[in-house]
N, C-alpha and C positions, 0 to 999 in steps of 0.2 A: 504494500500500500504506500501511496507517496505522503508528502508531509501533512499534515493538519493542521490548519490557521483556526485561532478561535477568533469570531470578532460578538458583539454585542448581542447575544440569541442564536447565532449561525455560524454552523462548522461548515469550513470551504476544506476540503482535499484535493490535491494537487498530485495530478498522475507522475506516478516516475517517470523518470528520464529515461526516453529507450536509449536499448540495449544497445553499446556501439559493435558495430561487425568488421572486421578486417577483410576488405577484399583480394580474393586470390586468385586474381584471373589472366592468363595467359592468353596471348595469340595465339590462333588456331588458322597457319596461311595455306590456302588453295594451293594449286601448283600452277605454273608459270603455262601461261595459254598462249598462243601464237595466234594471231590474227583471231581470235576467236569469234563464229558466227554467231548470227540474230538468238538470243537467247541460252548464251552460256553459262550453265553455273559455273561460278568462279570460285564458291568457298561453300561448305557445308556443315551444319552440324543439327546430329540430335543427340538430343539427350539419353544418358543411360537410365536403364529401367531403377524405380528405387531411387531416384536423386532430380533436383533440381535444378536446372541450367538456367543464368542469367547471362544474357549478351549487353555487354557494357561498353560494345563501342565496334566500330567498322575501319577501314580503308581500303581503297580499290589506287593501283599505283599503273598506268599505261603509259606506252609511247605516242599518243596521241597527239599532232602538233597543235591541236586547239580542242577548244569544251565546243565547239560549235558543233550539233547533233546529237551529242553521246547522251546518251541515258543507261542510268545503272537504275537498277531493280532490287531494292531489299523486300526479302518476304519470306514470311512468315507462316506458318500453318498451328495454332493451337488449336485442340480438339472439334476439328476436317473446317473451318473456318480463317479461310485463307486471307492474312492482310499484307496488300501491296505498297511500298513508299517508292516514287519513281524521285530521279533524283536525272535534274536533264541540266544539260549546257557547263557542268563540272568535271574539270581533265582528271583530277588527283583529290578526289572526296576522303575527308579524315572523320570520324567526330568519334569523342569520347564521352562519354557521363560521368556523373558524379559515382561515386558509392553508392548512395540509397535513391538512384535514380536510375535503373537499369532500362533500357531501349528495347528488352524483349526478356519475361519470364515463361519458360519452359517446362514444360513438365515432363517428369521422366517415363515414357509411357512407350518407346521407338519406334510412335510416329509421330508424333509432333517436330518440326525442324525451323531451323534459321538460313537464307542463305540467300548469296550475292549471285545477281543474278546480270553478264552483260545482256543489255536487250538489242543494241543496234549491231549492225555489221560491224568489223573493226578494218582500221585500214591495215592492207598486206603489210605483210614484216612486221608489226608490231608487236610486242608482248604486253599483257594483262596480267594479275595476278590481286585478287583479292585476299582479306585477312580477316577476320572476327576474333572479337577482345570477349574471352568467354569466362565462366567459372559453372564447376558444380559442385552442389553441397550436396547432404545429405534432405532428405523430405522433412 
């Protein structure tokens, strides 16, 4: 129970302080994809049965000479409810979260997934390679 203020007739309690959590999440990089066509995955994960996945963060790294066209696709599938984030006109997409602000919780169930997805053609000779910033815990 958290602290107890008495004031004149009325007790106010005051929630404890959550619990702080140490995050322990590793990149998890795709393999390097050459000119990759319309709809490649680029990185994948599911979670193991038994445990919780948080993805805390992305980057897709191309030889792309400009953002003009490109669209990268994160998505997602939690329990068969698929969410798409299209992400257009960026060469070299980064983003990290906070701690307690994850960009995708997963459940351990091996089929729910996360993953980077190229959507447009890429130009020849190029290489792609996506990454996902992940952790699991126990359920």
């Amino acid at each position: 129970m958290g602290t107890a203020l008495a004031f004149v007739g009325v007790q106010v309690v005051t929630p404890d302080a959550p619990e702080e959590r140490t995050m322990n999440a590793s990149w998890i990089n795709g393999a390097e994809a050459a000119a990759p066509a319309a709809n490649t995955q680029l990185c994948k994960i599911v979670t193991s049965p038994g445990k919780i996945g948080r993805v805390y963060g992305f980057r897709i790294v191309s030889q792309e000479a400009n953002a003009a066209g490109k669209v990268w696709r994160l998505r997602s599938n939690v329990q068969g409810q698929s969410l798409n984030l299209a992400l257009c006109d960026v060469t070299n997409p980064t983003y990290i979260a906070d701690v307690d602000s994850e960009l995708a919780v997963i459940k351990g169930n091996g089929v729910d997934f996360f993953e980077v997805i190229n959507v447009v053609v890429a130009t020849a000779s190029t290489i792609h390679q996506a990454s996902i910033l992940y952790e699991e815990t126990d359920s």
